[in-house]
C-alpha positions in Angstrom: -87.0 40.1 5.2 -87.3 36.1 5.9 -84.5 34.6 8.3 -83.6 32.5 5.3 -83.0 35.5 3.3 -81.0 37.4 6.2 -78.7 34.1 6.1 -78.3 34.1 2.1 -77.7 37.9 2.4 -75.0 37.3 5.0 -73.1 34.5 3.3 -73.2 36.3 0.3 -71.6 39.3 1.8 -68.9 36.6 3.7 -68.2 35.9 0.3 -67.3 38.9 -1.1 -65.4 39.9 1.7 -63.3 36.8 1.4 -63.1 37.5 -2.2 -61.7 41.2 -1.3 -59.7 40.5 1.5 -58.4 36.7 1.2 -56.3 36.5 4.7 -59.9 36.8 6.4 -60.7 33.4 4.5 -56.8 31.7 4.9 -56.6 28.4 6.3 -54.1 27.1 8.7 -51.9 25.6 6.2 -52.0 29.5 4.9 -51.0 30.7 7.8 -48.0 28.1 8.2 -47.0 28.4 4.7 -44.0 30.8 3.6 -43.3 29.8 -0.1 -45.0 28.0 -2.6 -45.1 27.4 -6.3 -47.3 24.9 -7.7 -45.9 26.2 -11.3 -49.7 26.2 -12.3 -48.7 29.6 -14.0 -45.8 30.3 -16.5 -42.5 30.5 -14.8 -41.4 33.6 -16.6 -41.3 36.7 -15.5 -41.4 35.2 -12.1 -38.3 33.1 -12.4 -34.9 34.8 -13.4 -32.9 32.2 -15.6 -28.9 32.5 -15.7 -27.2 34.5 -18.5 -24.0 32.5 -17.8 -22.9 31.3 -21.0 -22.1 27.7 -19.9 -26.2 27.1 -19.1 -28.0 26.6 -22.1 -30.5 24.2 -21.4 -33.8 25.3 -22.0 -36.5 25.2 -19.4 -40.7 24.9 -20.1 -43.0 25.3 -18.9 -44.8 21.2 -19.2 -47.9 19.3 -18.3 -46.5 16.5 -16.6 -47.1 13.3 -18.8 -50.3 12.1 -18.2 -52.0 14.3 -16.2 -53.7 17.9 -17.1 -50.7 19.6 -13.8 -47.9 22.2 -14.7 -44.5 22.1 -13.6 -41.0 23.3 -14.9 -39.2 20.9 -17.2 -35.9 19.8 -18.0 -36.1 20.1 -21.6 -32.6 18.8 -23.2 -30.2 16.6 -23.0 -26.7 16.8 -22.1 -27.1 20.6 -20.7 -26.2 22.7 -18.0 -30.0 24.3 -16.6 -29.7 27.6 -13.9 -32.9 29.4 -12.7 -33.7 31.0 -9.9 -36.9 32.5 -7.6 -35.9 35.5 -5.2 -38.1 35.5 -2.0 -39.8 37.9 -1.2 -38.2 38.5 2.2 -35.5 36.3 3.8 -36.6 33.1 5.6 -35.0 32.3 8.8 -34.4 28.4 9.7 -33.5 29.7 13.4 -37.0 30.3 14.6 -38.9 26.7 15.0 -39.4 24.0 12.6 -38.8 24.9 9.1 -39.6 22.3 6.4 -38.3 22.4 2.9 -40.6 20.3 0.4 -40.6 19.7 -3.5 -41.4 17.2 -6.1 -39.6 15.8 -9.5 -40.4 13.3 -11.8 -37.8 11.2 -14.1 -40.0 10.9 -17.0 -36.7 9.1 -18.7 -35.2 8.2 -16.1 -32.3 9.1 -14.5 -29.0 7.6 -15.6 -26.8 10.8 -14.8 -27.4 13.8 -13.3 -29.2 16.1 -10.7 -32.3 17.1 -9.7 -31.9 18.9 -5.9 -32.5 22.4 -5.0 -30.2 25.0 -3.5 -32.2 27.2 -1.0 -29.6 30.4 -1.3 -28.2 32.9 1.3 -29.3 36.8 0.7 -27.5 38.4 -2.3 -25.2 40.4 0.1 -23.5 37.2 -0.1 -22.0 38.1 -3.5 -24.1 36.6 -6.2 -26.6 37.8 -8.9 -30.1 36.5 -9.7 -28.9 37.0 -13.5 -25.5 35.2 -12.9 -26.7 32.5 -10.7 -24.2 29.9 -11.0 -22.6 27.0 -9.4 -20.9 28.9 -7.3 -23.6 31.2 -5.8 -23.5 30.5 -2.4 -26.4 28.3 -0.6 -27.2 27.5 2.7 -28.5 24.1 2.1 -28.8 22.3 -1.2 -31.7 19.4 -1.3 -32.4 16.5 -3.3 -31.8 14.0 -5.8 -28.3 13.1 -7.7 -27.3 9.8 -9.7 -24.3 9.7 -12.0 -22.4 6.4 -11.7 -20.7 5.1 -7.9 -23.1 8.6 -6.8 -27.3 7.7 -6.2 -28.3 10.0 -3.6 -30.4 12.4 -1.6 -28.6 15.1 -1.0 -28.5 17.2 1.8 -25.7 19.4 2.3 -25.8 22.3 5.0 -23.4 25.2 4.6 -22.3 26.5 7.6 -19.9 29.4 8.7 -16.4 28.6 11.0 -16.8 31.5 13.7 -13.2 31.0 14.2 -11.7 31.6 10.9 -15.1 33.2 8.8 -14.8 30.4 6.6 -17.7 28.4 4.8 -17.6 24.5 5.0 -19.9 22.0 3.1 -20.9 19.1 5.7 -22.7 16.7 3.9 -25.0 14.3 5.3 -23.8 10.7 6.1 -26.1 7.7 4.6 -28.3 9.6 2.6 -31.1 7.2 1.1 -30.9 6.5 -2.4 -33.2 8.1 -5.4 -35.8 6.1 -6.3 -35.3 4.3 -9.6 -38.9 4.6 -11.3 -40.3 7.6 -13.5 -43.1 8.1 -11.0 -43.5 11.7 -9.0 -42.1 11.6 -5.9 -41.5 14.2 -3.0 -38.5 15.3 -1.1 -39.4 16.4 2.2 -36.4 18.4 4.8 -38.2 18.8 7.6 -35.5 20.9 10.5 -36.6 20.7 14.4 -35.4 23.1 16.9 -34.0 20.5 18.6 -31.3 20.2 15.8 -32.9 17.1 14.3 -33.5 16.9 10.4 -35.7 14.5 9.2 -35.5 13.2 5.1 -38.9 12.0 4.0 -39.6 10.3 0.5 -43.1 10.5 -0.6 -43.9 11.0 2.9 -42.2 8.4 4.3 -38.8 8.9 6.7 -36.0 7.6 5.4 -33.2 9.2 7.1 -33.4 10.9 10.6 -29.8 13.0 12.1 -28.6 15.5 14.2 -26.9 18.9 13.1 -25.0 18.9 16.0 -23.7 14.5 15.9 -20.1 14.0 14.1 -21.6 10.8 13.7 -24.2 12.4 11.0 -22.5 14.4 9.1 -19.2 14.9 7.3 -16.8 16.8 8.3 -19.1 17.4 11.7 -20.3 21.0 12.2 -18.2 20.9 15.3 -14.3 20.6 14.6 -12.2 18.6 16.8 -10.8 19.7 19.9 -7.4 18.7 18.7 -5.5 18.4 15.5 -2.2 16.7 14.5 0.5 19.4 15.0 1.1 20.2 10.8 4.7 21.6 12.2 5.8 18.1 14.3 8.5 16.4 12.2 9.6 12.3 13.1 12.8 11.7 14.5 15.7 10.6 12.2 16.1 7.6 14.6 12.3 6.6 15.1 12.3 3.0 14.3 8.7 1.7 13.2 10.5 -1.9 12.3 8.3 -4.6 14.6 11.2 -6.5 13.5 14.6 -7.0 11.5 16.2 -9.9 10.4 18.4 -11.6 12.8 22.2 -9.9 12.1 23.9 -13.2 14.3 22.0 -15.7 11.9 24.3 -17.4 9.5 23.5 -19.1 6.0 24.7 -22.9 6.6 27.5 -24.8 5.1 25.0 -27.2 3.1 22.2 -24.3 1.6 22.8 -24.4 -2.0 20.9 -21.5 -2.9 21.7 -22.2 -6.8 20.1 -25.0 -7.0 17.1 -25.5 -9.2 13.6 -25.8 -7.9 12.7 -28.5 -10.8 14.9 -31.3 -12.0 14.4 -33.8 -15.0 13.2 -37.0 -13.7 15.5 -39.6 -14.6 12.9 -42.4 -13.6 10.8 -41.7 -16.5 10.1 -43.5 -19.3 9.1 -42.9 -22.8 5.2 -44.3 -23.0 4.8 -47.0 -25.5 3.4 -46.1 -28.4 5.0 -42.6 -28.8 5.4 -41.5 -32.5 8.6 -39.8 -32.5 8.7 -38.9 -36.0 5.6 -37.9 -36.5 5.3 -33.6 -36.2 2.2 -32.5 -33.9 0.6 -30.6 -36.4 0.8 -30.8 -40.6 -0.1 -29.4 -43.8 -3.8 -29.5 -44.6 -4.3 -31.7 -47.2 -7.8 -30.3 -48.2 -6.5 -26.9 -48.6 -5.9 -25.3 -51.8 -4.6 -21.9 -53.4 -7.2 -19.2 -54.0 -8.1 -18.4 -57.3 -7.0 -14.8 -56.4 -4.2 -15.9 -55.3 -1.2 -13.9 -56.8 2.3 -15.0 -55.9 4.0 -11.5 -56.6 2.1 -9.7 -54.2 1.1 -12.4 -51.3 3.7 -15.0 -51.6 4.2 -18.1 -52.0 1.1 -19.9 -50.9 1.7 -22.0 -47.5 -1.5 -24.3 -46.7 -2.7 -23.8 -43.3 -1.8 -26.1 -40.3 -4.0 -28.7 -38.8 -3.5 -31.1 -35.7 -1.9 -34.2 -36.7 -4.7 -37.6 -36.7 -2.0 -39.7 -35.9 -1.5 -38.1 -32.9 -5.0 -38.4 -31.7 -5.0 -42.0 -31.3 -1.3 -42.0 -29.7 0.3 -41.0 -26.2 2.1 -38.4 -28.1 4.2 -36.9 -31.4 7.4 -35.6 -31.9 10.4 -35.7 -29.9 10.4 -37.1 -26.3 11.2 -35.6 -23.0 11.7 -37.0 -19.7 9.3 -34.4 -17.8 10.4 -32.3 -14.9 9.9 -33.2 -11.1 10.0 -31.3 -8.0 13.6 -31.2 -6.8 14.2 -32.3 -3.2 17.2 -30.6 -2.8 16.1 -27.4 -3.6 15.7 -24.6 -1.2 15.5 -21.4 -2.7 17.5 -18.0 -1.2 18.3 -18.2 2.1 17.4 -14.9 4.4 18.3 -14.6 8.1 15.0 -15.0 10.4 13.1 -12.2 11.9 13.4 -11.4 15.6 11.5 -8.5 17.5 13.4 -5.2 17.1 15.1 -4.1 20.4 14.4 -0.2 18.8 11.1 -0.7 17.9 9.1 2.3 19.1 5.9 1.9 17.3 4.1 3.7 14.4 5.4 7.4 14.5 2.5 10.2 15.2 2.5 14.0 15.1 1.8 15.0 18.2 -1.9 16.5 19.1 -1.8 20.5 19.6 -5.5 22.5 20.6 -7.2 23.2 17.1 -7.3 26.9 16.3 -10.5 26.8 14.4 -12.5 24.5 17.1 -16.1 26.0 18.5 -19.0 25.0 20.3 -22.6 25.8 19.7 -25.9 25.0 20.6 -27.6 25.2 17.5 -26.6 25.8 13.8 -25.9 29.5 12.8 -28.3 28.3 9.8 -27.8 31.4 7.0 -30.8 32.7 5.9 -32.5 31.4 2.7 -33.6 34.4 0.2 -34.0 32.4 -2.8 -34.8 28.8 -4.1 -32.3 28.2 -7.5 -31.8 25.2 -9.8 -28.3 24.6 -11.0 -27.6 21.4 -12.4 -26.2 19.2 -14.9 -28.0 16.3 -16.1 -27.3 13.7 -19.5 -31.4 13.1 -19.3 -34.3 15.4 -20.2 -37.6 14.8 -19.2 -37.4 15.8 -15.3 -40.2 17.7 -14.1 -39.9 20.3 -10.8 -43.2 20.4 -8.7 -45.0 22.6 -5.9 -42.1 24.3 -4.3 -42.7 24.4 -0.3 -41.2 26.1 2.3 -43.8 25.7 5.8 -43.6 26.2 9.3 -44.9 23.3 10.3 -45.1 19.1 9.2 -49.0 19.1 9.1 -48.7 22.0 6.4 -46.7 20.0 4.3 -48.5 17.0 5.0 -51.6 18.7 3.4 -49.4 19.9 0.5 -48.5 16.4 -0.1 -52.0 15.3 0.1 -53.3 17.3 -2.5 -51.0 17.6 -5.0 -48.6 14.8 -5.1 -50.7 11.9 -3.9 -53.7 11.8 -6.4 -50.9 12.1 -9.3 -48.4 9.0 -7.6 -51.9 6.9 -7.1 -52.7 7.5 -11.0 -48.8 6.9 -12.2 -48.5 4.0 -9.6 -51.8 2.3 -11.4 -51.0 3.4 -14.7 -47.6 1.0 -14.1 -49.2 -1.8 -12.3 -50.9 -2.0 -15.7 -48.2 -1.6 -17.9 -46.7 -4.8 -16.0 -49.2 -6.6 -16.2 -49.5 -6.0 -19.6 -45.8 -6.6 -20.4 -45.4 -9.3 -18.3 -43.4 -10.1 -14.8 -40.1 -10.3 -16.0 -39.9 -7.3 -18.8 -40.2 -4.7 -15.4 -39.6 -4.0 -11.8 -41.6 -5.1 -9.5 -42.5 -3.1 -6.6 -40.4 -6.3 -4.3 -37.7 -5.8 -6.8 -37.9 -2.3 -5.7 -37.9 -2.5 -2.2 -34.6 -5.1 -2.4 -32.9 -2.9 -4.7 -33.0 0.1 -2.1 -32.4 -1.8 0.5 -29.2 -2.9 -1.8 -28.3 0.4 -2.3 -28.0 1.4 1.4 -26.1 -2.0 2.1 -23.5 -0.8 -0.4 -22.7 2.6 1.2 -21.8 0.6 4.2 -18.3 1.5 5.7 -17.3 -2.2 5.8 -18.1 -2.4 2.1 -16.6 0.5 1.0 -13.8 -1.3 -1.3 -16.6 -3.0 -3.1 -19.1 0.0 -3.1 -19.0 0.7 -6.8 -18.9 -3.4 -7.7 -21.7 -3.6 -5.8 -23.7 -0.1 -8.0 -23.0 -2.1 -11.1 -24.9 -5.1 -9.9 -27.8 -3.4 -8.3 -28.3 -1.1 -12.0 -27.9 -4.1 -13.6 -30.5 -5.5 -11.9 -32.6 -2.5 -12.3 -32.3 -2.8 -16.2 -32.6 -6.5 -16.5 -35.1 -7.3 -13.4 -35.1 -10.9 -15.2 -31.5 -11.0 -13.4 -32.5 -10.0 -9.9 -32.1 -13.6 -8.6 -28.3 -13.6 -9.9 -27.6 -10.2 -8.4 -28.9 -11.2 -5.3 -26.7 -13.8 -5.0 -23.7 -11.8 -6.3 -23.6 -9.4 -3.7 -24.2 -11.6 -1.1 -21.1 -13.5 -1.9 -19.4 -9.8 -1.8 -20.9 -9.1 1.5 -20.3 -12.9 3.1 -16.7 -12.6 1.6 -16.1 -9.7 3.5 -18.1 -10.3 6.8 -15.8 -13.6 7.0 -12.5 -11.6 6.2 -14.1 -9.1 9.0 -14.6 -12.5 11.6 -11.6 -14.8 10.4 -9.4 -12.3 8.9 -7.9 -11.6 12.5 -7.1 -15.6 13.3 -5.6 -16.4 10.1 -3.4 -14.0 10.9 -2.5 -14.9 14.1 -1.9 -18.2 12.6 0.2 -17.2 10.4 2.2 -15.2 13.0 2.7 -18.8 15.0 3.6 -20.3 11.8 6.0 -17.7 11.2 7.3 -17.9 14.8 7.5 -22.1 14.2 9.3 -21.4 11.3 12.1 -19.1 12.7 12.3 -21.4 15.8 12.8 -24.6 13.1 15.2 -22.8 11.0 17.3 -21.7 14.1 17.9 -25.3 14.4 18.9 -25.5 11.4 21.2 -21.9 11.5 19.1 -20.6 8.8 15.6 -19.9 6.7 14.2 -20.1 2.8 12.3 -17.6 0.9 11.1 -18.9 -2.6 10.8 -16.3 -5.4 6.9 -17.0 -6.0 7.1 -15.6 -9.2 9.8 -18.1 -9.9 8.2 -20.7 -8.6 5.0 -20.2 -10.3 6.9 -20.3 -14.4 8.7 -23.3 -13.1 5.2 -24.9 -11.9 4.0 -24.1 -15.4 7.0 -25.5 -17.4 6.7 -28.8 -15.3 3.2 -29.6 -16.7 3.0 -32.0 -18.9 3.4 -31.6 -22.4 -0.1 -30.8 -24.6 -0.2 -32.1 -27.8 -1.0 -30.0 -30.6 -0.2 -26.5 -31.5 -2.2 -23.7 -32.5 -3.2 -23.8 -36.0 -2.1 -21.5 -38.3 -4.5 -19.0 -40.3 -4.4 -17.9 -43.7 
């Protein structure tokens, strides 16, 4: 036998051994890789959906649009969806990096609803593949949600209280946003031994934190030290009054507080010209009675009003009035000026008592994960689930990405380039306009924005649906954010102004043995019964 033959013999046999025993033949990514489901294959029989009687949305198995790749679809609108895949052994996130990867793809869109996983604690835990619900309990729950003020990655670890046994949901601060576009895209957990968790987006980090930083998540893993004592009661005599009016201060002789903030002014005179006897409005002389017109049942026919002409060409109509003027001697209620309050003792606090429930750790006492559910309720059909991941390492996932999401994202991405092109620049996002309206997004969940935050989401969908607008909604918010940056930088030295205005005031009136406060609300109908007089009236419909 021929060396050549000996080595086609030999590979042959390499083959079939592979073929036979397929660990021989794995590849590193096999050996890193715990879970997956690329949904190539029908989901039933391997999937358990929810008997619950409140999930009736249907799941299918679907080609995602465009390309010849399976995945499970979201089928109907306005439904509740539960399905679940048991493991087939428990996987620990204690032991190294564990990373938690899957795609979707909002074929319509997503206006509201979910599309995130929950990776669930062993069955032990109480809970039912059959009656997987929302309250089943998880261990982390992973991905996308959008439905009105909320458009976010989630990713929510829950952890157990040593202390008390109980089960807390700390979610994580600042998530990015979902991506707007009915492209695929991947969500990518990746959790470090070193309590780091990393949020990728089509490969790309977007959010990096620490288990163990309060400034992360919310509430932190770790409780505070201390905690407002819930049985601490205030004092009957704490005073929290900066200060009270003065009790020596005296009203003066000379403060008429009845008398009227507007008086009529006596130097006017009536303009020239003015046509008292002629009424601001009159009968329209064109007008006639309808034809259908029947006395009995609408009445005796009234033609409609119309603005005098005479008065157009004359400084007024009708009766004359001398208008109202400011009145100098008015000053409004008199109150006694403020002084600082000798009992003043400051904002009243429970006092801080040791927190029963506090703990310390090193690392999360992560749960283990024995199955991968969808529960969710969404308004939008259409979203496809993709090659399920769990690895034991980034490079595997990496690879996963590679393969499966990347060719499918480089077709879609192409296929929309065209359909802009083809539809023109201001019919459709551009991928700029994109870009700016994430980065909008994560300027709204700002703390310092937070009274704005869902003015702000209004704009940036907007701008989403009518990209023709972008330019406008730019602008928009960055009059929000200026107003408030400004508030933020000169809030603090108006008021401080307005203290030593306040303090000029008191020192003024004291000279004076007293201080005015006008009724604003007063003062404003008085302002607007002092304008002058419109001609005119409203005309008056048939």
């Amino acid at each position: 036998m021929g060396r050549g033959t000996q080595l086609f013999v030999a590979g042959l046999l390499f083959l079939v051994a592979c073929s036979s025993f397929h660990q021989l033949c794995a590849s590193d990514d096999d050996d890193h890789t715990i879970f997956y489901d690329s949904f190539d294959d029908s989901f039933e029989g391997r999937w358990i959906v929810s008997d619950k009687e409140e999930y009736q949305g249907v799941w299918k198995h679907s080609k995602s649009e465009g390309h010849d790749d399976y995945g499970l679809l979201v089928s109907e609108k306005a439904r509740k969806y539960a399905i679940v895949k048991e493991l087939d052994s428990p996987v620990s996130l204690k032991d190294g990096t564990v990373v938690l990867q899957f795609e979707t793809r909002l074929q319509n869109g997503l206006e509201c609803g979910g599309a995130y996983l929950k990776y669930l604690r062993p069955q032990d835990a109480g809970w039912k593949a059959k009656e997987f619900d929302n309250e089943s309990p998880y261990t982390i729950m992973f991905g996308p949600d959008k439905c009105g003020a909320t458009n976010k990655v989630h990713f929510i670890l829950k952890h157990k209280n040593p202390k008390n046994g109980k089960y807390v949901e700390h979610h994580l601060k600042f998530p990015p946003s979902v991506p707007s576009d009915k492209l695929s895209h991947v969500y990518t957990a990746i959790l470090k031994p070193n309590n780091d968790v990393r949020i990728l987006i089509d490969g790309e980090e977007k959010k990096k934190a620490n288990f163990l930083s309060a400034e992360d998540f919310e509430p932190p893993l770790i409780p505070a030290k201390t905690i407002p004592d819930p049985d601490d009661k205030k004092p009957e005599d704490w005073d929290e009054r900066a200060q009270i009016p003065d009790p020596n201060a005296v009203k003066p002789d000379d403060w008429d507080e009845d008398a009227p903030m507007e008086i009529e002014d006596e130097e006017a005179v009536k303009p020239e010209g003015w046509l008292d006897d002629e009424p601001e409005e009159i009968d329209d002389p064109d007008a006639a009675k309808p034809e259908d017109w029947d006395d009995e049942e609408d009445g005796e026919f009234e033609a409609p009003k119309i603005d005098n002409p005479k008065c157009e060409s004359a400084p007024g109509c009708g009766e004359w009035k001398k208008p109202m003027k400011s009145n100098p001697a008015y000053k409004g209620k008199w109150y006694p000026p403020l002084i600082d309050n000798p009992n003043y003792k400051g904002i009243w606090k429970p006092q801080e008592i040791p927190n029963p429930d506090y703990f310390e750790l090193e690392r999360p006492d992560f749960e283990p994960v024995a199955a991968i559910g969808i529960e969710i309720w969404t308004m939008q059909d259409g979203i496809l689930f993709d090659n399920f991941l769990i690895a034991k390492d980034e490079k595997t996932a990496e690879s996963y990405r590679e393969t499966t999401w990347k060719p499918k994202f480089e077709v879609e991405k192409e296929k929309q380039k065209a359909e802009v092109l083809a539809a023109g620049s201001d019919s459709s996002l551009t991928s700029f306009q994109k870009k700016v309206f994430d980065i909008l997004y994560k300027v709204a969940d700002l703390p310092i924005l937070s009274t704005y935050k869902l003015k702000i989401y209004d704009l940036i969908e907007k701008g989403e649906k009518q990209p023709n607008l972008s330019i406008g909604i730019l602008v928009s918010i960055f009059v929000i954010v200026f107003t408030v940056i400004f508030k933020l930088i000169f809030g603090g030295k108006k008021k401080q102004a307005r203290v030593e205005k306040e303090k000029t005031e008191v020192a003024d009136t004291s000279n004076n043995q007293g201080s005015s406060g006008d009724n604003e609300e007063e003062k404003e109908k008085k302002e607007d019964a002092a304008a002058p007089r419109r001609r005119g009236g409203s005309r008056r419909e048939t």
